[in-house]
PDB file of N, CA, C and O in Angstrom:
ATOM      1  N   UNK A   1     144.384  37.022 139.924  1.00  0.00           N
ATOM      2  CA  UNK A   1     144.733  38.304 140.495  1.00  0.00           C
ATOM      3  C   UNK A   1     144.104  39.393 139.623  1.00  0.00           C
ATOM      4  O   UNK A   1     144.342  39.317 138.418  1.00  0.00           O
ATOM      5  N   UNK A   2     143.303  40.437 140.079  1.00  0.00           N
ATOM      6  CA  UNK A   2     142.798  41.176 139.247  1.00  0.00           C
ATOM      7  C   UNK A   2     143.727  42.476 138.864  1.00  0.00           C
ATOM      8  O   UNK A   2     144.697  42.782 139.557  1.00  0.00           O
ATOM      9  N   UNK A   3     143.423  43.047 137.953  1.00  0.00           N
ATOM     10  CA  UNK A   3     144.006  44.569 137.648  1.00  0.00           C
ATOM     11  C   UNK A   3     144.251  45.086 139.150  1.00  0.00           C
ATOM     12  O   UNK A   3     145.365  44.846 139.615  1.00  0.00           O
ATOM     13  N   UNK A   4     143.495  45.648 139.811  1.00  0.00           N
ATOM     14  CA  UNK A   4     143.571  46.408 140.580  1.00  0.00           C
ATOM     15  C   UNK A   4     144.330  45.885 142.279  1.00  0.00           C
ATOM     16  O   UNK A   4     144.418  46.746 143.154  1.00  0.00           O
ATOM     17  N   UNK A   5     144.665  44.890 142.469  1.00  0.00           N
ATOM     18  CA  UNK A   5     145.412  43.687 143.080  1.00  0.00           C
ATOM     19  C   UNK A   5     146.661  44.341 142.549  1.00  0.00           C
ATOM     20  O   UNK A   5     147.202  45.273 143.144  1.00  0.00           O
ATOM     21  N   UNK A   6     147.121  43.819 141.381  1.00  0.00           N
ATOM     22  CA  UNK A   6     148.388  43.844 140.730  1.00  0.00           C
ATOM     23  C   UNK A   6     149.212  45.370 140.548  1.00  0.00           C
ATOM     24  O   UNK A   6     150.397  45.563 140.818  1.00  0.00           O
ATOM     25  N   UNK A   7     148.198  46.417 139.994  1.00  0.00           N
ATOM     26  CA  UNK A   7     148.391  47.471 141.096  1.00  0.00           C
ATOM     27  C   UNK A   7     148.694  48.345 142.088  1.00  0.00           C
ATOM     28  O   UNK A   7     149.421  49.330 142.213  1.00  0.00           O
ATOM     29  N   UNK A   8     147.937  47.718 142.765  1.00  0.00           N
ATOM     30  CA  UNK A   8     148.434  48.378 144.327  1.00  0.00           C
ATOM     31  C   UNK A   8     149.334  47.780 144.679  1.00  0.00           C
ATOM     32  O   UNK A   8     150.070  48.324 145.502  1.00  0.00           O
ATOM     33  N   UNK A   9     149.645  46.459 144.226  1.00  0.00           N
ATOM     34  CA  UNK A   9     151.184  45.824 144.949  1.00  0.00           C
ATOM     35  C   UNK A   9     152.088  46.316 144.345  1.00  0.00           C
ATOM     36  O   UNK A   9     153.165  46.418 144.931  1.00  0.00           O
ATOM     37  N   UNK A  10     151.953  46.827 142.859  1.00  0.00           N
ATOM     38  CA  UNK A  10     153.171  47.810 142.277  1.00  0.00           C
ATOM     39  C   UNK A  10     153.830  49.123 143.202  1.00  0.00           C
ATOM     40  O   UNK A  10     154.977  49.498 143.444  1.00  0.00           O
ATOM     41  N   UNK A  11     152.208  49.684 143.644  1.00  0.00           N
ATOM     42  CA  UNK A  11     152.418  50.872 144.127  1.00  0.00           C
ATOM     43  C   UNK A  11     153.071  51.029 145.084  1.00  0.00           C
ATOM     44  O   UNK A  11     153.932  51.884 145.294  1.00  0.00           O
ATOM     45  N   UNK A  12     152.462  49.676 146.148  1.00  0.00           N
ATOM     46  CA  UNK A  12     153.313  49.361 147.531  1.00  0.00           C
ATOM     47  C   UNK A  12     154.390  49.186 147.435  1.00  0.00           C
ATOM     48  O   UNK A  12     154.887  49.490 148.520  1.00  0.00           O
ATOM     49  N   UNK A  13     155.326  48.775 146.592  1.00  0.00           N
ATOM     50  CA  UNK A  13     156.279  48.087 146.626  1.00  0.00           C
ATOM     51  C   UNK A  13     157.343  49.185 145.786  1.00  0.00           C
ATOM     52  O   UNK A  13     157.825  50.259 146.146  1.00  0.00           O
ATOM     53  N   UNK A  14     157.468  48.414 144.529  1.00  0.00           N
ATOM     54  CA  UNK A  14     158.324  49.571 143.155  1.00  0.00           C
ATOM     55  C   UNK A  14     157.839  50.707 142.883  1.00  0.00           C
ATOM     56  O   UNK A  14     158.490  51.254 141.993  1.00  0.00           O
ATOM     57  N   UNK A  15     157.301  51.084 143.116  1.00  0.00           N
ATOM     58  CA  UNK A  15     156.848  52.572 142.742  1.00  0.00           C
ATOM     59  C   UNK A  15     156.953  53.655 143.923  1.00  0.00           C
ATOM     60  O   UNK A  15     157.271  54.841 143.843  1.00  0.00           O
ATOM     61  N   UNK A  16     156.582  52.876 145.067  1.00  0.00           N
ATOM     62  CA  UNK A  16     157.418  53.496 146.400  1.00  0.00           C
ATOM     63  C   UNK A  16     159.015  53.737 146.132  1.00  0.00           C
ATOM     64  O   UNK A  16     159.486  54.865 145.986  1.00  0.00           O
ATOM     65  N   UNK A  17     159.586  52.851 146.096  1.00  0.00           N
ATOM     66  CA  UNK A  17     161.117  53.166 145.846  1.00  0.00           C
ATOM     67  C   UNK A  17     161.585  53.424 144.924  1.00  0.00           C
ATOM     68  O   UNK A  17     162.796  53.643 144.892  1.00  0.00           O
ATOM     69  N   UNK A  18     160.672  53.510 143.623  1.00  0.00           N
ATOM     70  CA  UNK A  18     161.304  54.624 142.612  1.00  0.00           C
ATOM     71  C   UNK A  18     161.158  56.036 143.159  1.00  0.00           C
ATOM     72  O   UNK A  18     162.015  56.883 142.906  1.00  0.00           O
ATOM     73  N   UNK A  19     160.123  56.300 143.880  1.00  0.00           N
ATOM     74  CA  UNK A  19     159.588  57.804 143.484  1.00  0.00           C
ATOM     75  C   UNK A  19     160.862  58.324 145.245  1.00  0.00           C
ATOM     76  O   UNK A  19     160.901  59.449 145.744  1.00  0.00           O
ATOM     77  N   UNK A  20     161.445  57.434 145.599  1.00  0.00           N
ATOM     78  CA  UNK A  20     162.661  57.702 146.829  1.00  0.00           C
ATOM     79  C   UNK A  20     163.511  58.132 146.026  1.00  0.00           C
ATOM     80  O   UNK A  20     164.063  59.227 146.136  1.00  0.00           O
ATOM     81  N   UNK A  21     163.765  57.088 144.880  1.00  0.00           N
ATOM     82  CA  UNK A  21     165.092  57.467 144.346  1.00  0.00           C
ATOM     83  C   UNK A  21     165.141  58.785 143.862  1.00  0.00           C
ATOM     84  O   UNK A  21     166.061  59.455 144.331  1.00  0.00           O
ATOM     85  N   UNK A  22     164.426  59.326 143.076  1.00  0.00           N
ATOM     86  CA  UNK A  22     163.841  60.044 142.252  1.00  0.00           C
ATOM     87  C   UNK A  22     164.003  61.116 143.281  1.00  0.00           C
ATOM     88  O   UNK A  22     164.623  62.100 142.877  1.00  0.00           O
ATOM     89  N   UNK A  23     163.550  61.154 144.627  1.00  0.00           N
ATOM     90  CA  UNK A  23     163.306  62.579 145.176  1.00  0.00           C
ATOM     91  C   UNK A  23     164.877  62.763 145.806  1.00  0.00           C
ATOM     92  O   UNK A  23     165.381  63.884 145.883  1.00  0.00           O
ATOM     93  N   UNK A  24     165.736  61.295 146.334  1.00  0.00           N
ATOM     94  CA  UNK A  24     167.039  61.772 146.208  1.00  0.00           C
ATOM     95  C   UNK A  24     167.591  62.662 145.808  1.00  0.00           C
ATOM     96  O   UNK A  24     167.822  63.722 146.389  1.00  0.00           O
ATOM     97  N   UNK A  25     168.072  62.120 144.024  1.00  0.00           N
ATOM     98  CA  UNK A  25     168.304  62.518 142.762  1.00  0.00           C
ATOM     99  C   UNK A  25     167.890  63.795 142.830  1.00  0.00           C
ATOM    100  O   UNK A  25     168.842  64.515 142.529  1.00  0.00           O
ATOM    101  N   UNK A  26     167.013  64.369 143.059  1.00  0.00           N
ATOM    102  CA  UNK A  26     166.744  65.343 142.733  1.00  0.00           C
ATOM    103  C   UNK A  26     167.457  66.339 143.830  1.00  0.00           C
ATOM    104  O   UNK A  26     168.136  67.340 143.603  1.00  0.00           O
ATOM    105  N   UNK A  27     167.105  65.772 145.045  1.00  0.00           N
ATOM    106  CA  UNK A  27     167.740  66.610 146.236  1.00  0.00           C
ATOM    107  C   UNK A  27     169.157  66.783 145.966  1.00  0.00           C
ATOM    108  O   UNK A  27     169.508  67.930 145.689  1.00  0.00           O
ATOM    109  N   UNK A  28     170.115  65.793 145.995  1.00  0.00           N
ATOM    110  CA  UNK A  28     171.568  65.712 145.672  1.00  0.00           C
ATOM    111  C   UNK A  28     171.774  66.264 144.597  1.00  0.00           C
ATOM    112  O   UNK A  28     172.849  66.792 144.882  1.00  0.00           O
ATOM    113  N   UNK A  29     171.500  66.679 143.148  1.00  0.00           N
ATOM    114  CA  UNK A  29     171.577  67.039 142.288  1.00  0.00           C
ATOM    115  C   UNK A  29     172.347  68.308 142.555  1.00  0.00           C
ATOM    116  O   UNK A  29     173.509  68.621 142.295  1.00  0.00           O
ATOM    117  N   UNK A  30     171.659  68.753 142.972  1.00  0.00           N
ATOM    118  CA  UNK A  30     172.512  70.296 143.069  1.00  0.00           C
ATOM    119  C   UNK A  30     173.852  70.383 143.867  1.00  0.00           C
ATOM    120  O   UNK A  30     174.568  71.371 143.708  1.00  0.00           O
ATOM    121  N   UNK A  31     174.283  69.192 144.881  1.00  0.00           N
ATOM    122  CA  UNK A  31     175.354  69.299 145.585  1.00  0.00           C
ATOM    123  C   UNK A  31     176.821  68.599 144.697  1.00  0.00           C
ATOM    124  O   UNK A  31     177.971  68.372 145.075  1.00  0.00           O
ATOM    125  N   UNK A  32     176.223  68.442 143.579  1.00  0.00           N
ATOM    126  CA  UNK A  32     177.487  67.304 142.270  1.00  0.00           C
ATOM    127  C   UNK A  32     177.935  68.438 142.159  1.00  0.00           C
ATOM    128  O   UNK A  32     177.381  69.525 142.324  1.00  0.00           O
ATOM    129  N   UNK A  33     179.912  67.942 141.606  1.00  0.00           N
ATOM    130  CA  UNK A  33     180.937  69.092 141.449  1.00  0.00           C
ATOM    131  C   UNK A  33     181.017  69.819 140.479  1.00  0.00           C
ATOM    132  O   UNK A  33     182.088  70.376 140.237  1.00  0.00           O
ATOM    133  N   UNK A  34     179.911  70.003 139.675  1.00  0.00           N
ATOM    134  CA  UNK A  34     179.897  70.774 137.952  1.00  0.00           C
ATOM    135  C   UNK A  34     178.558  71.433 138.449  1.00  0.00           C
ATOM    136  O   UNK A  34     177.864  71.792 137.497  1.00  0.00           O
ATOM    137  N   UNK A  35     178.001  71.692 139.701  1.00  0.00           N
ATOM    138  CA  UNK A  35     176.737  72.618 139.504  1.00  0.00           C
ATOM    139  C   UNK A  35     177.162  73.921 140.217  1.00  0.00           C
ATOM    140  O   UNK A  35     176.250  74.742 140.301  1.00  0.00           O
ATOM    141  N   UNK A  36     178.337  74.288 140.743  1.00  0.00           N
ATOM    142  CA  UNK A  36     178.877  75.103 140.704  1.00  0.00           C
ATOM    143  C   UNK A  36     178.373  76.328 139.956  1.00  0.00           C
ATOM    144  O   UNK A  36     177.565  77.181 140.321  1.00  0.00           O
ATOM    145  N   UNK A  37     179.061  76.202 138.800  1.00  0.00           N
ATOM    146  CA  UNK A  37     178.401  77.651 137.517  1.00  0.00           C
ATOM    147  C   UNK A  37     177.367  77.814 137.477  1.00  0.00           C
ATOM    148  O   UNK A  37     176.979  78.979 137.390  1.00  0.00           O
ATOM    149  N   UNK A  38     176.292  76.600 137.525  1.00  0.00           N
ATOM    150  CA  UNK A  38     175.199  77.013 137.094  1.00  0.00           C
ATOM    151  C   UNK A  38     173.935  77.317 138.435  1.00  0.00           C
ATOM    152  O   UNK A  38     172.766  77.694 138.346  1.00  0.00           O
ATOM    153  N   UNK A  39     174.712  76.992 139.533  1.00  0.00           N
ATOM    154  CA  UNK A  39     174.215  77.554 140.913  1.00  0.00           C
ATOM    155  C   UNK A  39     174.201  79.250 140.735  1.00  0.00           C
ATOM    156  O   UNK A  39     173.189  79.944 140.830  1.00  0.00           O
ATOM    157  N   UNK A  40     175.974  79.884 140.373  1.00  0.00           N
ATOM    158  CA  UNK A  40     176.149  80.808 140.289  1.00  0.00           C
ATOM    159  C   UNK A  40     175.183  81.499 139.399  1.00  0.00           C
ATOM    160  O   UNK A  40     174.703  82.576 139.752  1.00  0.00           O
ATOM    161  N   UNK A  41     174.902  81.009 138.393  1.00  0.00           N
ATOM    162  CA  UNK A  41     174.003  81.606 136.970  1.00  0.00           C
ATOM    163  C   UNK A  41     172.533  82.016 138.098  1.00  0.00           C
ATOM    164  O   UNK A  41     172.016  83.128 138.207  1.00  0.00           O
ATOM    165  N   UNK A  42     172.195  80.964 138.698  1.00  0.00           N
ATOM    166  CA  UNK A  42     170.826  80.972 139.237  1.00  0.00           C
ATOM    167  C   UNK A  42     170.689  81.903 139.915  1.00  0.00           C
ATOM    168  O   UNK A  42     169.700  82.634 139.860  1.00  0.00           O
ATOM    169  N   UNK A  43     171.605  82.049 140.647  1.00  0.00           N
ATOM    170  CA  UNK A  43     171.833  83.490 142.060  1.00  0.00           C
ATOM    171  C   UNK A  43     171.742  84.886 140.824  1.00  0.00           C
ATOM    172  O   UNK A  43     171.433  86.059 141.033  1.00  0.00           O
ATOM    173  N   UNK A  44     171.845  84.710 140.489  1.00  0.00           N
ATOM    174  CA  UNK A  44     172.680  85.883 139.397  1.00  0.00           C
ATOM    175  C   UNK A  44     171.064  86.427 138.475  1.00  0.00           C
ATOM    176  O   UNK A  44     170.648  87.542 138.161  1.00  0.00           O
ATOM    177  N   UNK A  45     170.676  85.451 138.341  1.00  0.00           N
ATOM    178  CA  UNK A  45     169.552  85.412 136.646  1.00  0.00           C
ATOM    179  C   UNK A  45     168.420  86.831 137.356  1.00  0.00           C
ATOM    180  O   UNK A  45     168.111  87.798 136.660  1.00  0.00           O
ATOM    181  N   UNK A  46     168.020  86.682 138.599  1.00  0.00           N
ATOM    182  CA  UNK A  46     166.936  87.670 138.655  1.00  0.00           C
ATOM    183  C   UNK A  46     167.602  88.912 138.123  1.00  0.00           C
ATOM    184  O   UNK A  46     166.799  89.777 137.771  1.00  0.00           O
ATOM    185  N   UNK A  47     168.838  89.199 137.985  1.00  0.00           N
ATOM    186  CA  UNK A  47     168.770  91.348 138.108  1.00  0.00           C
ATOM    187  C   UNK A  47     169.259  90.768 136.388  1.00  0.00           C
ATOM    188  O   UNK A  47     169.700  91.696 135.710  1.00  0.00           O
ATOM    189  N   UNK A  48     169.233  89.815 135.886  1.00  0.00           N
ATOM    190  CA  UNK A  48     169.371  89.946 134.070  1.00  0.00           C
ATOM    191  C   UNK A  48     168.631  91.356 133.438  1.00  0.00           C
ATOM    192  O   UNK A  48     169.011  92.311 132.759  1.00  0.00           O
ATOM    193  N   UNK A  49     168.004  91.140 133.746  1.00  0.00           N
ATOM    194  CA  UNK A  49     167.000  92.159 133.063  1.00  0.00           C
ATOM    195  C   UNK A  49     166.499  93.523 133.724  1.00  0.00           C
ATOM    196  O   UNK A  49     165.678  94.166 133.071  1.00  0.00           O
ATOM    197  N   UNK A  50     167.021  94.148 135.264  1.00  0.00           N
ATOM    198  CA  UNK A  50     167.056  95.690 135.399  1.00  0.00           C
ATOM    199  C   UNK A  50     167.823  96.519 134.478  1.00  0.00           C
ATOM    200  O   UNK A  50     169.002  96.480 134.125  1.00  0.00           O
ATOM    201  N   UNK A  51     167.121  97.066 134.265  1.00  0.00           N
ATOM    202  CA  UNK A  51     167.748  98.617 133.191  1.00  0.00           C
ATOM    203  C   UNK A  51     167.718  99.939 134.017  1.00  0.00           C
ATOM    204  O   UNK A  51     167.005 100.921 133.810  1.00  0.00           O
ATOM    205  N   UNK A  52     168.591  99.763 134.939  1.00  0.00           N
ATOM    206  CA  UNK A  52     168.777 100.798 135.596  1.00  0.00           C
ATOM    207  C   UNK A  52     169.721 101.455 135.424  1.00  0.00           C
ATOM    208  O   UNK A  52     170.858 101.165 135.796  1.00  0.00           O
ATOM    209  N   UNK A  53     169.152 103.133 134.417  1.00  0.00           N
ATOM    210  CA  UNK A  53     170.420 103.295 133.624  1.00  0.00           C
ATOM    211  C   UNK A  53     170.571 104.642 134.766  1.00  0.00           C
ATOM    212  O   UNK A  53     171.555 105.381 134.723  1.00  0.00           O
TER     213      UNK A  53
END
């Protein structure tokens, strides 16, 4: 079996369904019960810095 055989059957296979999990994870991430605050922080962070005195 050469390098490039061994490979692409990685790619086809495990590396397909890591990079699922992975984009899950990432999607759901923000809907877990402790992202709350830091949702809020995010909404919040652009006017940190107006100085509108």
């Amino acid at each position: 079996m050469s390098l490039y055989t061994a490979l692409r059957h990685f790619a086809d296979s495990y590396a397909l369904a890591m990079i699922c999990v992975l984009y899950l994870t990432l999607c759901l991430w923000h809907f877990r019960p402790g992202a709350t605050a830091h949702i809020a922080d995010a909404k919040l962070s652009i006017f940190q810095d107006d100085d509108h005195d």
